[in-house]
C-alpha positions in Angstrom: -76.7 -50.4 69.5 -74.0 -49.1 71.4 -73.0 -52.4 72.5 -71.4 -54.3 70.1 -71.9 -58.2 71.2 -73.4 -59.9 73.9 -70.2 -60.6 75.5 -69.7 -56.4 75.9 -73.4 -56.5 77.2 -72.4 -59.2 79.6 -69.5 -57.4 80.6 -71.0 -54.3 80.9 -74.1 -56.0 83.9 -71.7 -57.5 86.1 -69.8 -54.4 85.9 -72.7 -52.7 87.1 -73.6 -55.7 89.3 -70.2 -55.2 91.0 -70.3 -51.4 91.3 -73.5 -51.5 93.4 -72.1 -55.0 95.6 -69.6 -52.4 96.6 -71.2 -49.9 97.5 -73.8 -51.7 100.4 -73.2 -51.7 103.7 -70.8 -54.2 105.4 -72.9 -57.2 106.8 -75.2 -57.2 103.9 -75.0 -60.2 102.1 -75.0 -57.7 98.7 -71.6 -56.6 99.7 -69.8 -59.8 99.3 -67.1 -59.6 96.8 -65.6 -62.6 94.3 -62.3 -61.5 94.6 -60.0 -61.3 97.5 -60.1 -58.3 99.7 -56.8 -56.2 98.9 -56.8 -55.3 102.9 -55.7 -58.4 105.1 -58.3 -57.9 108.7 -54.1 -57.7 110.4 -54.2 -54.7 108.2 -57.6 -52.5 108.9 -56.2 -51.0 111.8 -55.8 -50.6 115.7 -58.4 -51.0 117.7 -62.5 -50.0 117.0 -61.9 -48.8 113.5 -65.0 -50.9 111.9 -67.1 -48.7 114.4 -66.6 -45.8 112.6 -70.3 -46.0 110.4 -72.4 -46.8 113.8 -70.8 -44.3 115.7 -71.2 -41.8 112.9 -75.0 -43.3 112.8 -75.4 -42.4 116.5 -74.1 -39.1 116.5 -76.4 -37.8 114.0 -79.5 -39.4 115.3 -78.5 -38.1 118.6 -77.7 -34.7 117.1 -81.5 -34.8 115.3 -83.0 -35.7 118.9 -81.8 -32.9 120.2 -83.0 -31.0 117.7 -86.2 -32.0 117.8 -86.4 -31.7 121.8 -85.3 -27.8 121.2 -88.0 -27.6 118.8 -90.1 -28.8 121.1 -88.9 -26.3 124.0 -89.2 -23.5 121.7 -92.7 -24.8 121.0 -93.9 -25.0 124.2 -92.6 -21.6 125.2 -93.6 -19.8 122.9 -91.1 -18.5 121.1 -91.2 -19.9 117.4 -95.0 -21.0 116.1 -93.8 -24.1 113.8 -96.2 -27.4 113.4 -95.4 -29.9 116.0 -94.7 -32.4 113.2 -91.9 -31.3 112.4 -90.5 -31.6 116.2 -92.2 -35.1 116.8 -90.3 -36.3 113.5 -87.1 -35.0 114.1 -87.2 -36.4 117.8 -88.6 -40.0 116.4 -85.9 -40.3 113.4 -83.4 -39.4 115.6 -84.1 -41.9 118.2 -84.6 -44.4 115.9 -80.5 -43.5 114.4 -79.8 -43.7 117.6 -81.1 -47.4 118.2 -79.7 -48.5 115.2 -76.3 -47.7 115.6 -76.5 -49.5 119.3 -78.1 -52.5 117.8 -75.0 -52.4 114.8 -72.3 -52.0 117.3 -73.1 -55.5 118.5 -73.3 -57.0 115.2 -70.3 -55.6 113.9 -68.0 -57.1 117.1 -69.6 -60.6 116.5 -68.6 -60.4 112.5 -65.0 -59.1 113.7 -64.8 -62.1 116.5 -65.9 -64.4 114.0 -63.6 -63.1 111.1 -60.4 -63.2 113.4 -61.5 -67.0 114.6 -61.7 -67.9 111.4 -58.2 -66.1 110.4 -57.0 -67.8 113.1 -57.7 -71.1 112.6 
């Protein structure tokens, strides 16, 4: 076996187990961490910079709605013959990026208001 005692294999799970903890979104209870975060929250930076993932959510969904809507211009008028599936899904996936990242944005400032009470306190 490649692993030479059960404290390597030991080592080598919650190495894994850590790897994927860090990977998950923020908010998910997976992407709690045992040790301390190396970034103080005074340190993360000016302003909405934990926004960045939902806003980046938002512009592509909205991006993928509009693509979908042109599909379904094009459709309509004749000018490219492609199955309206592939419109319909590119206009629902898109709207529902688009909800997501509104619904995140509010979760996100409750988890920062929380974070800096508790800092604070």
């Amino acid at each position: 076996y490649w692993l030479s005692s059960y404290s390597e294999y030991e080592k080598f799970l919650l190495s894994c187990f850590v790897s994927t903890m860090e990977t998950s979104f923020p908010g998910d209870y997976g992407s709690m961490q045992s040790y301390p975060d190396p970034q103080p929250a005074a340190a993360a930076g000016p302003g909405c910079t934990y926004l960045h993932k939902p806003i980046i959510v938002m512009v592509m969904g909205s991006l993928m709605s509009a693509a979908g809507a042109l599909l379904f211009l094009l459709q309509y008028s004749g000018v490219i013959e492609a199955p309206r599936s592939v419109a319909s899904t590119c206009l629902s996936l898109g709207l529902m990026f688009v909800v997501m990242g509104l619904v995140w944005v509010p979760i996100l400032k409750e988890k920062q208001r929380r974070k800096q009470i508790s800092h604070g306190a």
